[in-house]
N, C-alpha and C positions, 0 to 999 in steps of 0.2 A: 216759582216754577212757571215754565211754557203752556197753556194750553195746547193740549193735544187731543187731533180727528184722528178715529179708528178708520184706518186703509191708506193712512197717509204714510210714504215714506219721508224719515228724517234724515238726511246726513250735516255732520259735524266734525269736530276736530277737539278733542283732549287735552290737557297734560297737567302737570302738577299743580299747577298757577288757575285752573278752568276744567269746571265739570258742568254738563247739563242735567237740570231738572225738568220733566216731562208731568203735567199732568190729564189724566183720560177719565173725563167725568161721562158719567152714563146711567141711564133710570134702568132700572129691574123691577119687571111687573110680578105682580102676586103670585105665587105659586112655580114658576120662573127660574130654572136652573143656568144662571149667564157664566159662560165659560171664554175666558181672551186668553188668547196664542201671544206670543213675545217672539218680532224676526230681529236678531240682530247680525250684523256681521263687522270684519275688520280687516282691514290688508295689513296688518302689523303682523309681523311673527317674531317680531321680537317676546321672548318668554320672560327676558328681566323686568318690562314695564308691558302688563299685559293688561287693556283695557277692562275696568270691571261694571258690571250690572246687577243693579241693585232697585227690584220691584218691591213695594209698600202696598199692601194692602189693610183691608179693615180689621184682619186677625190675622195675617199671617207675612214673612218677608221672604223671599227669593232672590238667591244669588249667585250670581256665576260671573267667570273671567274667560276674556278672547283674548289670543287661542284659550279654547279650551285643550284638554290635556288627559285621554284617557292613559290607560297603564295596563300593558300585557303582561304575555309569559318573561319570566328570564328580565325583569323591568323595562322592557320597551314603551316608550313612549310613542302615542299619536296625537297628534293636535288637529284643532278644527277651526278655521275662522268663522263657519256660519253656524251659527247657535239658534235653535227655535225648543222655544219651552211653553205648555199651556197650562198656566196660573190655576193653582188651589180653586177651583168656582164658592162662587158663595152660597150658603145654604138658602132655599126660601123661604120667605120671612111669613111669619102669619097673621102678615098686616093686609089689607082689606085694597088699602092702595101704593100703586107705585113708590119706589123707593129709589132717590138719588145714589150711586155708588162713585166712588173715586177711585185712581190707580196714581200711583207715581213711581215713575222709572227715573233713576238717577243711574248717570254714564259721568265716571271718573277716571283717572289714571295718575299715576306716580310718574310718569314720565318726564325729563326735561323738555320733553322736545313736542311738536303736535302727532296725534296718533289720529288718521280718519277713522269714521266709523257711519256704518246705517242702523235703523232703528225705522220695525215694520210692527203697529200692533193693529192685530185684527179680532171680532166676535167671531166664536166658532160656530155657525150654524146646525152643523150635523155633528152635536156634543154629545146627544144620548141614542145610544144603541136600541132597533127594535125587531122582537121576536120575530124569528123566521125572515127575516130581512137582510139579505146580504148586504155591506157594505168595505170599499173600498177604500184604502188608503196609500199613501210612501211615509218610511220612516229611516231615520241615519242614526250612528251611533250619539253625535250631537243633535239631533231631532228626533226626539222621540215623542212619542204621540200615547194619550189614553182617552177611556171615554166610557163615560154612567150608564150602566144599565139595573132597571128596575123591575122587581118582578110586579107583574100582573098579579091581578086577586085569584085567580085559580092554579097557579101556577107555583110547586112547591120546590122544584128542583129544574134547573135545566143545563144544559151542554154547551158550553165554549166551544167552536169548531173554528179553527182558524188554519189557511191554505197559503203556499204561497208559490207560484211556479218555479223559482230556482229554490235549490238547496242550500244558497249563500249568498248574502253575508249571515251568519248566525243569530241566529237572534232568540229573544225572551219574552213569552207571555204569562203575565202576570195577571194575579185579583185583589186586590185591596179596597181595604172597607176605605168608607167615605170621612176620612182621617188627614187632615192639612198639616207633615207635607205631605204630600206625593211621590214617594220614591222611583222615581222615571230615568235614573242613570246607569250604565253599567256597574259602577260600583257597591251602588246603595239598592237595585232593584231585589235581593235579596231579605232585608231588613226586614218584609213585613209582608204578610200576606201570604198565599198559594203561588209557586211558580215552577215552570219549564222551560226546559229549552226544544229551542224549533229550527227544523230545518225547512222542512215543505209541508210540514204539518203538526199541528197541536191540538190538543182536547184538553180541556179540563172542565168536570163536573161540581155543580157550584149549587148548594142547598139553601133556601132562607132561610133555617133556622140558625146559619153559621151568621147571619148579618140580621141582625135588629132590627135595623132601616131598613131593610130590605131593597137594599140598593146597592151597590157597586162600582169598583171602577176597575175596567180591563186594563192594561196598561202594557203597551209595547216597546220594547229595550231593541236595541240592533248593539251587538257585541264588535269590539271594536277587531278582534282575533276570530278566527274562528275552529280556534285549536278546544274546547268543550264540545264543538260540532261532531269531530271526527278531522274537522279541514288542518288546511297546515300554515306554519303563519308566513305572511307574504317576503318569498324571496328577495324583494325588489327592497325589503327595509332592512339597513343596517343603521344598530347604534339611533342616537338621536338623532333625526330628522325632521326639521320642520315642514310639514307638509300638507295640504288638505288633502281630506281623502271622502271628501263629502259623496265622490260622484262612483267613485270605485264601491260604496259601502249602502246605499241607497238599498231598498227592499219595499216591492209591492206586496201588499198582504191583502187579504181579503175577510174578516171576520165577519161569523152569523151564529146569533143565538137560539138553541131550537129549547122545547120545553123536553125533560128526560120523561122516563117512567113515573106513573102513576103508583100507589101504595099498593093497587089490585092486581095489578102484573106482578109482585111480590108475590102475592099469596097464589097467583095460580102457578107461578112457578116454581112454588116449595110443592104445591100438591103433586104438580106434574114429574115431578122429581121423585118423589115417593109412593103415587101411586105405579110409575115405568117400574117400579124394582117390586114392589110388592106382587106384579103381575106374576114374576117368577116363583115367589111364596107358593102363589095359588096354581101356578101350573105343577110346581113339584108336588102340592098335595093330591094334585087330581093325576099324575102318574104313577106316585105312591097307592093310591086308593086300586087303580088299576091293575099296577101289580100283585096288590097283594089280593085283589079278585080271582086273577088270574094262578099265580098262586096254590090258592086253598081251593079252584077246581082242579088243576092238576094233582093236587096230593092228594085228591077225593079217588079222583077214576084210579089212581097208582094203589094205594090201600084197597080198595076194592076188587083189583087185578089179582094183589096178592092172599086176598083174603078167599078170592072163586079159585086160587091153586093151590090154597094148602101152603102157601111159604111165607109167612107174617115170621116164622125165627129165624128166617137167613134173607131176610130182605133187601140186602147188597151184597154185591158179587165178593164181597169181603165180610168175615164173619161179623155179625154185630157183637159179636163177644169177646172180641179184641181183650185181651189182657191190659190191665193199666200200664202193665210196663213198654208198651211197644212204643214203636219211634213216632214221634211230632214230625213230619211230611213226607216219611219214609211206609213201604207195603210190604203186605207180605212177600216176601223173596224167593220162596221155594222153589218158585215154576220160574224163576231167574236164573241164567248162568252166565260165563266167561265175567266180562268187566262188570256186568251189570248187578253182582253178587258183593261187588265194592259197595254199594249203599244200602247194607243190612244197618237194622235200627240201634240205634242208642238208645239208651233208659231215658226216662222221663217223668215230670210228676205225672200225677194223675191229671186228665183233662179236663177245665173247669176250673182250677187253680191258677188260674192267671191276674193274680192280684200284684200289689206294690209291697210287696211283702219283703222281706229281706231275701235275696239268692246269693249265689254266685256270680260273681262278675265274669264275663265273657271273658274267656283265655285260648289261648291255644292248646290246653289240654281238654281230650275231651274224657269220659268214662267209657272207653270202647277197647276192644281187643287191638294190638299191636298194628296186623298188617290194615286193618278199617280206619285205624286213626291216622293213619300218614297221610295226613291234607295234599302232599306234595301229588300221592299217586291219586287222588280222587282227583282231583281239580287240571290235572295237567292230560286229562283223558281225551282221547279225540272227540268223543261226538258226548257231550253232556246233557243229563235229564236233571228236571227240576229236586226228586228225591236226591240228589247228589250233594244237593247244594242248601238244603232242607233240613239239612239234621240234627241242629242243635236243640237244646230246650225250650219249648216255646218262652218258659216264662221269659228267660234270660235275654234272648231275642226280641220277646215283647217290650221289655224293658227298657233294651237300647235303642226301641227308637221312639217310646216314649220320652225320652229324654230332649227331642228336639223337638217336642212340644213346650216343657215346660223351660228350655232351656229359650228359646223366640219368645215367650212372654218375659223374662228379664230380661233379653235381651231390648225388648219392643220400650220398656217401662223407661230401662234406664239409657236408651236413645231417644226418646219422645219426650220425655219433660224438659232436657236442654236446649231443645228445639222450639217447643213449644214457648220458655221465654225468652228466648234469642228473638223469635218472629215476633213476640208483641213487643219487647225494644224495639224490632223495626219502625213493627206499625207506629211505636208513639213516638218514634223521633221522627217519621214522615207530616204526623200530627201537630207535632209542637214548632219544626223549625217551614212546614210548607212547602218543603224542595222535594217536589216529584221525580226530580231525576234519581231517587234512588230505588226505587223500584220499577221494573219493567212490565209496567198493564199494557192492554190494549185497552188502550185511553176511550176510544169510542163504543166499548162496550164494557166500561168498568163500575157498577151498580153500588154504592156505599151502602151499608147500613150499620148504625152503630158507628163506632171507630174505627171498623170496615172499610176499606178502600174499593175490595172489589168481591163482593159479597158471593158474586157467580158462580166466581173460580172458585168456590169456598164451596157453595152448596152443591156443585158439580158434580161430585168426590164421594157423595153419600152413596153411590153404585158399589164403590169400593166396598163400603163397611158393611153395608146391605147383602149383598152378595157373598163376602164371604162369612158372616156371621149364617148366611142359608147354605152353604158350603159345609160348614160344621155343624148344623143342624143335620144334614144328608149323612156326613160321615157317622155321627151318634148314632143315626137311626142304625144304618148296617152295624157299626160295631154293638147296639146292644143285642140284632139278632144273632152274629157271628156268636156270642156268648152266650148266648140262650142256646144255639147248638151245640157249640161246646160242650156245658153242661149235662145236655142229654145224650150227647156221645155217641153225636150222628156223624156216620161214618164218614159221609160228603166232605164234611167240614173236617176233617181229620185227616183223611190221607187224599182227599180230590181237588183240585184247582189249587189257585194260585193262591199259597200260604197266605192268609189276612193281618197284616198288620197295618194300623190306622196309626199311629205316632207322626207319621210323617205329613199325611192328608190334614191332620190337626195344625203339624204347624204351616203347613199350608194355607188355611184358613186364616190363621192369624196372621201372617204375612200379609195377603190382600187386605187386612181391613185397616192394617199396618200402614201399608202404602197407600190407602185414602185419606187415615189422618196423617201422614208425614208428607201429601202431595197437596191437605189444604192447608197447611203449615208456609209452605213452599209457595203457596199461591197468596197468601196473607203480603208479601213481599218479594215478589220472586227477582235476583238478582243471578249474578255470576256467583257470589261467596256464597250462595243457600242452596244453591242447582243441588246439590250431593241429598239432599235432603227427600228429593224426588224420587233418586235412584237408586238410594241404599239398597228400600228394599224389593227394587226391582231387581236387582241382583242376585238376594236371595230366593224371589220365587223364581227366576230362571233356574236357582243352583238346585233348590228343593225339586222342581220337578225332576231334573234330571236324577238325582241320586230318585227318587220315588220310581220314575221309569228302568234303571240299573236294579235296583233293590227289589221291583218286582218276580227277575230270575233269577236273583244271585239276593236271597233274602240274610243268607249265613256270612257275607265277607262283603257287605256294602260300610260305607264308611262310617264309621262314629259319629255322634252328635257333636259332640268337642272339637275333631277334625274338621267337621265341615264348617262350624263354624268361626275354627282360627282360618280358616281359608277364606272365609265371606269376609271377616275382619282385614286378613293382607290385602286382599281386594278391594274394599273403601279404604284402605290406608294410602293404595297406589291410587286410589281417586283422588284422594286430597293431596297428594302431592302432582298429581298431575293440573289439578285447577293452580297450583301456587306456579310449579315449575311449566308446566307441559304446553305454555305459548312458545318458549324462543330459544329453552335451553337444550341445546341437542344432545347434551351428555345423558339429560331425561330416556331421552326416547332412548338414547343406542340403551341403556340397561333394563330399563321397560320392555323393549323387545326382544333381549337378551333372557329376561327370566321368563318371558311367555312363552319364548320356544323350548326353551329347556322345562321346564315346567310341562309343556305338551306333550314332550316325547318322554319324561317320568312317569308324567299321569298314562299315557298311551302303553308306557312298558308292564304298569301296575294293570292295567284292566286285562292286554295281550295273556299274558300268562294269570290271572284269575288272584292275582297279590301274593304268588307264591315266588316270583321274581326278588333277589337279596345278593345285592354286589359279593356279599361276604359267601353267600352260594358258591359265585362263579370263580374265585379267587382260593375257594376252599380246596375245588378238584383241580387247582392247576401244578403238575411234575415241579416244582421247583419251591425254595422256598421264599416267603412275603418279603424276606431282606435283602433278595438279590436286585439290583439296581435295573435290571433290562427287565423286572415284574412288565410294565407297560407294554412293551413291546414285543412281548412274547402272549402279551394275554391279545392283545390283538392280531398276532396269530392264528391264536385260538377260536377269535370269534370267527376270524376271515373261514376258517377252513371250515370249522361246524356248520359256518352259518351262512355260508358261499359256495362254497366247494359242494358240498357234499351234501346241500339240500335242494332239491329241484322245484320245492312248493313247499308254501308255510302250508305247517302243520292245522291253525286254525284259519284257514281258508276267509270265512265269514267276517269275523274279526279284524283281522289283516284288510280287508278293503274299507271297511268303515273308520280302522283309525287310522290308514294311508290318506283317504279325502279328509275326514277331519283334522289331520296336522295341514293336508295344504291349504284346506282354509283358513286355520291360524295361523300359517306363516304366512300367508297374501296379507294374512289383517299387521299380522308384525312389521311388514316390509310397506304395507300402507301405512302404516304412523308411521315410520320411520321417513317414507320420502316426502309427505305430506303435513304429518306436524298440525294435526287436525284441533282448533282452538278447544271445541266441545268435549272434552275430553274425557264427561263421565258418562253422556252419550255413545262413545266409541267403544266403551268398556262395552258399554249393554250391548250395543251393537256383538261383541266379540259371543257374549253370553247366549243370546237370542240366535245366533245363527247356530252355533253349538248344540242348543236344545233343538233348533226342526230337523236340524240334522239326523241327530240321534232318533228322533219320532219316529222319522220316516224311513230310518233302519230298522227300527223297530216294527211298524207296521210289515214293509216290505219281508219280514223277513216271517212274521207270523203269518201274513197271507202262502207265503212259499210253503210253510211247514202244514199245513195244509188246514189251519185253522178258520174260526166264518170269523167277521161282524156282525157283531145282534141289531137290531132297529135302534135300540137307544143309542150304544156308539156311533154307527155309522151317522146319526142325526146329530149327535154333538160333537162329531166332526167336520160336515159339513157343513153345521153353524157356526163354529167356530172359524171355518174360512173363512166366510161370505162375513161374518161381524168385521173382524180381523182385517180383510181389506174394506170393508169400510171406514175402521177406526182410522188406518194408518192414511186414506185417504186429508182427512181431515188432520190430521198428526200433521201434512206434511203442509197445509195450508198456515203459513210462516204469519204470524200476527204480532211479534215482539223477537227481539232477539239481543239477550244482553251479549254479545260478541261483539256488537258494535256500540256506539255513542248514544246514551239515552235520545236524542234527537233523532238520530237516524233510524233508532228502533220503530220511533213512530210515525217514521214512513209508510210500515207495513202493517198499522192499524187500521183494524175494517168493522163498521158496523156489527150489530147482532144479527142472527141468522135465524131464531128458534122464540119461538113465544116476544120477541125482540126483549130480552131478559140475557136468553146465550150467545154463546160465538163459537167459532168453530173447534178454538181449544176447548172449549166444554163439551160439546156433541163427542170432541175424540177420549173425553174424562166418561162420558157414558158410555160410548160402543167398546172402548179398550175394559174397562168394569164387566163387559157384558162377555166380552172375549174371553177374557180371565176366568170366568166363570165356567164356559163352556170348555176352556181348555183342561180344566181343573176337574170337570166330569167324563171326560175323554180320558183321561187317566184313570179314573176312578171305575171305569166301567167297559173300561178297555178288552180286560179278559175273562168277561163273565162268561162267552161261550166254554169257559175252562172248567167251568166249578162239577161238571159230570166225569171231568178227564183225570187219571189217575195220571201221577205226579211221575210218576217212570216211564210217563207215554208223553211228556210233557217236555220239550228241548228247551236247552240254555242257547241263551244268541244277542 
């Protein structure tokens, strides 16, 4: 072989009959990591005899052929005449004194004919990477570049950051332990180790306990397509073309290793986590504590009033001696007349018998006299009181909406464990094959612990479960007093305020704690195929409020537990075909927006008329018989003149204007999928959900402020917290840190530091204020009509 000098260029000529031998001898000093670059190039583009290179070292061989030859989508080839590759380095030795090393490059070819070529080998001086130290480099899809970096002694974990000002050509950063070869080509940089793909930016978080030596090697790939990017592949190539594309493909990068979090930023931010939620434990017990001071001095000076007049046996304006038989939310009627004589009482158990005992199932029959039982004339009455709507048995009532208590915990059971190991598949096939591109972190503030990728997003979530498991703490409390009244057959509780039923608020509660374990599930790997995982059961606490807000004045004909829930079911059914179909098939949307309209103005027909609306009704009183063929056309007749002609204002006024705006806002949202074709698609549901519920709220409020109702101090304050949380959450909600609608690459364009204890980021602050929102919305219901519990139920409006 040649003796060969490092810097020197070689050029020669090949071919079948003649190959050069290169030898590059060089000392390596003690402790000494020497790393040599390999330049070659070749003006041949002939592919049938393509010059080859063949590097010998002390352990290991490298080898490549000019052109080289990557391979895209659809098998497109690109070729390269200029090849730069930097050699396996050798380990240091732990010998005392320098150490001779050798190289030999051997340059062949099968050609008949001569093939030029050059031959450039240099020492890399700037081969190991240092903390906090930017460094710059250019890399091509035939030149690719890596480089050692070693942790420090104090140093347990730190951050890969790497920038690059264009978005393209696409490229790959990589970590691999310190293992000969080097997988540094587009094809093979998958093979081994942690990697991503990068557009204008990448993170990856790198632990010593994953590397022995504690050392590493970064390693930079440039993609020869940039179709994994998002990009598209170059028009300008068709079919085989020989071509260099060295200069079109080049990318400055810039990489700097910073040290990550320490083990004690853990610990303060588990505490900080759990003491924020616990603070609310302690303020509930200190306005518990309050109220019931409050309380037991009002019932003090009240007894004592009645005790200085002589009236302790008729202590409410209604006798305390109520017969067991009188009606569960209905009064006495006597000093009532005209329609208001329609809600005399039903029989009933005795009160305090509200156990799970075996009853009657809710029917349309009730035990009442003829003209009282026609639900048609009670419910279709112009101006309705809550006794109206009151009057079934409490048990049986209680009962039904006990049901979507226990019916959310099978439900929660047997949707969370398929979840729960669908997401630790994720995590371990993130684990095992390295390829971060399948989950969507924000890489610059994604914390591992364990086999945790992003431990943040995981402990973020504890608001959720914290919160609502204090949510159902709150409800227990009222419903063990509600029962305690009961029992003693206190009149208030009996025929005054807003009939008590907790079934609903229970499964309320479980719902939110629902939605922290199924949102850190989601955040274990969050993708486009697991989003639905987040939402589920955002959907049902949007649905559960709303039937809890309906059900508050219409406690007798609000929906079943079964109903609502085949309807939460169709609901994430149309989710998940919306994430398979609902990017580009438009047949999706037109029937998508097809069944929400119709659907809107079913559900709008059923509330309008109080459920007592039935096609077989309107069909029944029509002059002709069901088999005559012009039935359609004469029934719309029918409606034109009843319901045209000959009315000059709907009958429920109130009514009438809340589901006139509520249909135009679901058909804006129908008419918005439909022209729009929105990727997000289980976001748009909630979207539909969420505007639906403030709607209704603020129907609700409005219409109870009109009726001339107050706000007590606790509501009005957990209402205004619930704004002011509420846009704060969504502030941060709307600060974009990841987004799988686009290319893992391009997602991490929009990755940004931590913002909070530097542990959080902004998705987590909006996993705490939306926890915190949740909570407060959820006592705004709950505490909404307390100025009621003095009001008798016949002085009480339906609306």
């Amino acid at each position: 072989p040649a003796p060969g000098a490092f810097g020197h260029v070689y050029r020669g000529a090949v071919n079948i009959s003649s190959e050069r031998v290169y030898a590059f001898a060089y000392r390596s000093e003690p402790g000494q990591v020497d790393a040599v670059r390999v330049y070659v190039n070749s003006s041949s583009e002939n592919l049938q005899y393509p010059v080859l290179f063949v590097v010998r070292q002390q352990k290991g061989v490298l080898s490549w052929q000019v052109p080289l030859i990557f391979r895209g989508l659809y098998q497109r080839t690109y070729n390269y005449q200029e090849v730069s590759r930097t050699l396996c380095p050798s380990e240091p030795t732990p010998e005392t004194r320098p150490s001779e090393q050798i190289i030999f490059v051997d340059v062949a070819s099968m050609a008949p004919f001569n093939i030029a070529y050059e031959l450039l080998v240099t020492r890399l001086e700037n081969f190991q990477l240092e903390t906090n130290k930017a460094f710059n480099f250019t890399a091509s899809p035939s030149q690719p570049q890596y480089f050692l970096y070693k942790f420090p002694q104090d140093v347990d974990s730190v951050i890969i950051n790497v920038v690059s000002d264009a978005a393209y050509p696409c490229s790959v950063v990589s970590v691999q332990d310190i293992v000969c070869p080097v997988y540094d080509l587009d094809h093979n940089v998958e093979f081994n180790g942690v990697y991503q793909s990068m557009t204008k930016q990448a993170a990856i978080t790198v632990q010593r306990k994953d590397f022995p030596g504690e050392q590493f090697f970064v390693v930079f790939v440039i993609k020869p397509e940039d179709y994994a990017c998002g990009g598209s592949v170059p028009s300008s190539i068709h079919g085989n073309v020989n071509r260099t594309w060295n200069l079109q493909r080049t990318k400055n990068l810039q990489v700097t290793i910073v040290p990550s979090i320490k083990k004690s930023v853990y610990v303060q931010a588990m505490f900080f986590s759990f003491l924020s939620f616990l603070s609310f434990y302690l303020g509930s017990v200190v306005v518990a504590f309050v109220h019931y001071i409050s309380t037991d001095m009002k019932l003090t000076v009240w007894v004592c009033f009645l005790a200085g007049s002589g009236m302790m046996t008729s202590s409410h304006p209604i006798s305390a001696s109520t017969p067991e038989g009188s009606s569960y939310g209905a009064i006495d009627e006597s000093s009532s007349s005209g329609a208001r004589q329609l809600s005399s009482p039903e029989r009933r158990a005795p009160a305090g018998s509200d156990t799970d005992s075996s009853v009657e199932e809710e029917s349309d029959f009730d035990t009442m006299p003829e003209i009282e039982s026609d639900k048609n004339i009670i419910r279709t009455k112009v101006f309705l009181y809550l006794s109206d709507l009151s009057r079934k048995d409490r048990r049986i009532v209680s009962k039904k909406y006990k049901i979507y208590f226990w019916n959310i915990i099978t439900i929660a059971v047997f949707y969370a464990l398929p979840v729960i190991q669908l997401v630790i598949t994720y995590q371990t096939v993130v684990n095992v094959t390295g390829n971060q591109d399948i989950c969507y972190y924000n890489f610059l503030c994604a914390h591992p612990l364990g086999v945790l990728s992003a431990f943040n997003n995981i402990l973020s979530n504890v608001g959720h479960m914290m919160l609502g498991f204090l949510f159902l703490l709150i409800v227990l409390r009222r419903d063990i007093l509600h029962r305690r009244a009961m029992e003693m057959k206190d009149i208030y509780t009996l025929d005054y305020g807003i009939p008590k039923h907790f079934g609903l608020f229970y499964a309320m509660g479980i719902a939110l704690m629902m939605e922290g374990v199924l949102s850190a599930c989601y955040h274990v790997c969050p993708n486009y195929s697991n989003f639905q995982f987040d939402t589920s059961f955002m959907y049902m606490i949007a649905g559960l409020c709303m039937l809890k807000l309906y059900q508050t004045r219409h406690p007798d004909i609000n929906a079943s537990a079964y109903s609502a829930y085949a309807s939460f079911a169709v609901v994430i059914s149309l989710a998940v075909l919306g994430v398979v179909f609902g990017k580009n098939d438009m047949w999706f949307w037109v029937i998508f927006s097809l069944i929400h309209i119709l659907g809107s103005l079913a559900l709008s027909t059923q509330i309008y008329y109080m459920g007592r609306f039935k096609i077989s009704d309107v069909l029944a009183v029509l002059p002709f018989p069901l088999t005559d063929m012009g039935i359609f056309r004469r029934a719309v007749m029918v409606l034109y003149t009843d319901c045209i002609q000959q009315c000059s204002r709907p009958m429920y006024m109130d009514r009438m204007v809340l589901l006139i705006v509520g249909n135009l806002v679901n058909w804006s949202f129908a008419i918005f999928g439909l022209v729009y074709r929105p990727r997000d698609f289980a976001s748009y549901i909630l979207g539909i959900f969420i505007c639906n519920l403030l709607l209704y709220l603020a129907f609700y409020i409005i219409m109870k402020l009109r009726s001339s109702e107050r706000l007590l101090p606790i509501p009005m304050f957990c209402i205004v917290a619930t704004a002011v949380v509420w846009a704060a959450a969504l502030y941060f909600f709307f600060q974009t840190l990841s987004s799988w609608e686009e290319t893992p690459a391009e997602s991490r364009e929009k990755n940004r530091p931590c913002i909070l204890l530097g542990f959080f980021d902004d998705h987590d602050v909006w996993h705490f204020l939306s926890a915190a929102a949740l909570f407060f919305s959820f006592l705004v219901l709950l505490t909404l009509d307390d100025d009621l519990d003095m009001v008798r139920r016949d002085k009480i409006p339906v609306f």
